[in-house]
N, C-alpha and C positions, 0 to 999 in steps of 0.2 A: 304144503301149508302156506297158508296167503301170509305175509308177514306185513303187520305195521309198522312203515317206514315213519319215522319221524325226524326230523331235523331239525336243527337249532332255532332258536327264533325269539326275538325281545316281544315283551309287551307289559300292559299295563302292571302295575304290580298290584295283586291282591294286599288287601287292607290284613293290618296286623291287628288281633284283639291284644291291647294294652293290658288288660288285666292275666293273660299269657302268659305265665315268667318265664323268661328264655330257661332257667334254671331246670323248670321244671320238665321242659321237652324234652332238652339235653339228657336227663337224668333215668326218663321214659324209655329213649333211645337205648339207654346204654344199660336198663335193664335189660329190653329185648337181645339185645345183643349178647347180655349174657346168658340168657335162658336157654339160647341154642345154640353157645359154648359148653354149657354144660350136656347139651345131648350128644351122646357120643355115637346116637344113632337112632334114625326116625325112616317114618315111610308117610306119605300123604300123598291125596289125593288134589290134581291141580285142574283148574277150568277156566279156562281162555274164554271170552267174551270180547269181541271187536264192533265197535261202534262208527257208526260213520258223522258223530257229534260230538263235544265236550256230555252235552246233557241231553237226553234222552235220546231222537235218530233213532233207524235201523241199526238192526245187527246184522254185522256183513258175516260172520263167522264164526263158528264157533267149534272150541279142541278140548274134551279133557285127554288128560294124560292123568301118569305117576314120576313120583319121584320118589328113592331111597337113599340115604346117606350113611356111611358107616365111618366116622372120620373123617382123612381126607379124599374116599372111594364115595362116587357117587353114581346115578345112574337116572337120568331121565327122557321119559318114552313119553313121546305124543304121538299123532295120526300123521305117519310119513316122516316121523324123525326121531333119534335116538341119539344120546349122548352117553359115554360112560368115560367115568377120570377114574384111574387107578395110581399108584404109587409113584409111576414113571410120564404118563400119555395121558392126554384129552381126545376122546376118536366123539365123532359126530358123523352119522351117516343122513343123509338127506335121501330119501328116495323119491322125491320129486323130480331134484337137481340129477339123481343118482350119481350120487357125489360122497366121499368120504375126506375129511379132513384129520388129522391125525397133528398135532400141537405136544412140547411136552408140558409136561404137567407144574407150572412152576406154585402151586398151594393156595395161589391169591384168591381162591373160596373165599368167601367175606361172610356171605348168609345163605339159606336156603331160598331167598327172594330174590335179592339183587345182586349185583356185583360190587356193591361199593361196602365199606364199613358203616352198620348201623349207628355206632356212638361219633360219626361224622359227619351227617347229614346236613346238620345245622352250617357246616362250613362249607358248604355246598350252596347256600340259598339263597336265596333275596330275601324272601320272607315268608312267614308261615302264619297259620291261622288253626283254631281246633276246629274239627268239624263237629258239629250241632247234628241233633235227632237222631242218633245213631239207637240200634236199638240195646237195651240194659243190657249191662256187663260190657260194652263196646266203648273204647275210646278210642281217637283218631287227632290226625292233623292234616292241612293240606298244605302242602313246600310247594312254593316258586320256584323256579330255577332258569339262570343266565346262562348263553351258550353250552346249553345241555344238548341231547339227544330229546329231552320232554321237555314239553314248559310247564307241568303242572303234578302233581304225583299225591295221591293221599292214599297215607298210611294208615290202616284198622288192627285193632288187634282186641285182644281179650283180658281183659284189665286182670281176670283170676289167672289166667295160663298163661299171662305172659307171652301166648303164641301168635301169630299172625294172621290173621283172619282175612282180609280183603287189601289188595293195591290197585291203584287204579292212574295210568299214567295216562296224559295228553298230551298229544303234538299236534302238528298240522306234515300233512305229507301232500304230493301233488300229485295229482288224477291227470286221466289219458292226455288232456286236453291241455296238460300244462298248468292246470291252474290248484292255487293253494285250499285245499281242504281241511276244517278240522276234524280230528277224531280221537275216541279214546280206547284205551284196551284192559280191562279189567279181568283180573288174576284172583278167584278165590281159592283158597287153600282149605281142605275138609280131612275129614277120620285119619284125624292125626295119631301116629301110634308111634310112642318114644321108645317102644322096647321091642320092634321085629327079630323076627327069625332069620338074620342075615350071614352070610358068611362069603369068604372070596369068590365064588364062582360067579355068585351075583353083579361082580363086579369086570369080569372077563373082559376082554374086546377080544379073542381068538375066532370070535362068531363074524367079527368084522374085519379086522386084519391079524395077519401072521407075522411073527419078527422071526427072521432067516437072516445069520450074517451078518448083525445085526444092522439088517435093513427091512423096512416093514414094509408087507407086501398082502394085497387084498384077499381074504378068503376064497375059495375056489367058485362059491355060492354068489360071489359079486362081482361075475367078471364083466359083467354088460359096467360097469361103476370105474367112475375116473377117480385117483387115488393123489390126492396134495398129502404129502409129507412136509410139515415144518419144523420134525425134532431135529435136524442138523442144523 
């Protein structure tokens, strides 16, 4: 799977609408964040969209997968890659790279989006703005950000469910030639289900690595596959 590389990068800064209370994003945020503190388990649907623009451009790409969470066991599958965290381990197989990495598991889960904590966003930004036209029932904002991984990120969600509807991050990465590109990569989330049929097998990595002595060692079905251990 082609990954969009983005790197840090200053620029102008997006205008803030004034009539925005910081209060009120902040408070937005830390609803969402609790909506899916309270789910103690969901399954969705996820769709990778890569752009070779901020705004409009070609699509270079495009992945859906799934994702399940049951607490702090998760498990997400795309086309060519697979993660599952369970109690102990993070294993991530790439079959591209045919590469398995194996991490332990330290719970820093934050969201079912991102990696970072939703009710801290704001302490993350330069500035932000709502997004306009969105269609009914949808509210949004778009965050700036300084020496990020993105310089641009807007956040959708669904004002009744509380749930997360659409991200959509921008950076700029550099093409064959050396030179700076921008692009964006947009994430929709769909058939959100808060009450699956989940249980621990779902959560397994024995499909992907064996712990023996305890030392983890690659299924027999992966032996073409390079194995990084970094639970020591």
């Amino acid at each position: 799977m082609k990954a969009l590389i983005l790197i840090s990068i200053t620029a102008l800064a997006i205008s803030v609408s004034q009539a925005q209370d910081k209060s009120e994003v902040r408070n937005d945020l830390n609803q969402l964040r609790t909506t899916y503190e309270k789910i103690q388990s969901f399954k969705v649907d996820i769709t990778y969209s890569e752009y070779n623009a901020y705004v409009g451009g070609n699509r270079i790409s495009f992945h859906q997968g799934h994702m399940a969470r049951n607490k702090d066991n998760y498990r997400i599958e795309l086309p060519g890659q697979k993660t599952i965290a369970n109690s102990e381990v993070v294993v991530v197989k790439n079959d591209e790279e045919k590469l398995v990495l194996i991490t332990r598991n330290d719970h820093s889960y934050k969201s079912p989006v991102m990696d970072i904590d939703l009710g801290k966003v704001l302490d993350y930004t330069n500035s932000y703005k709502p997004l306009l036209n969105l269609d009914a029932g949808y509210k949004g904002y778009k965050f700036e950000f300084i020496n990020s991984t993105y310089q641009f990120l807007d956040l959708i969600f669904n004002e009744q469910t509380g749930l997360i509807h659409k991200i959509i991050v921008y950076g700029k990465s550099m093409d064959e030639d050396g030179k700076s590109v921008e692009g964006r990569l947009e994430i929709l989330y769909t058939n959100m289900n808060s009450s699956p049929n989940l249980n621990s097998s779902d959560f397994s990595v024995s499909g992907i690595v064996i712990k023996k002595d305890n030392e983890y060692q690659l299924n027999g079905s992966l032996a073409s596959y390079r194995l990084i251990d970094q639970t020591h």
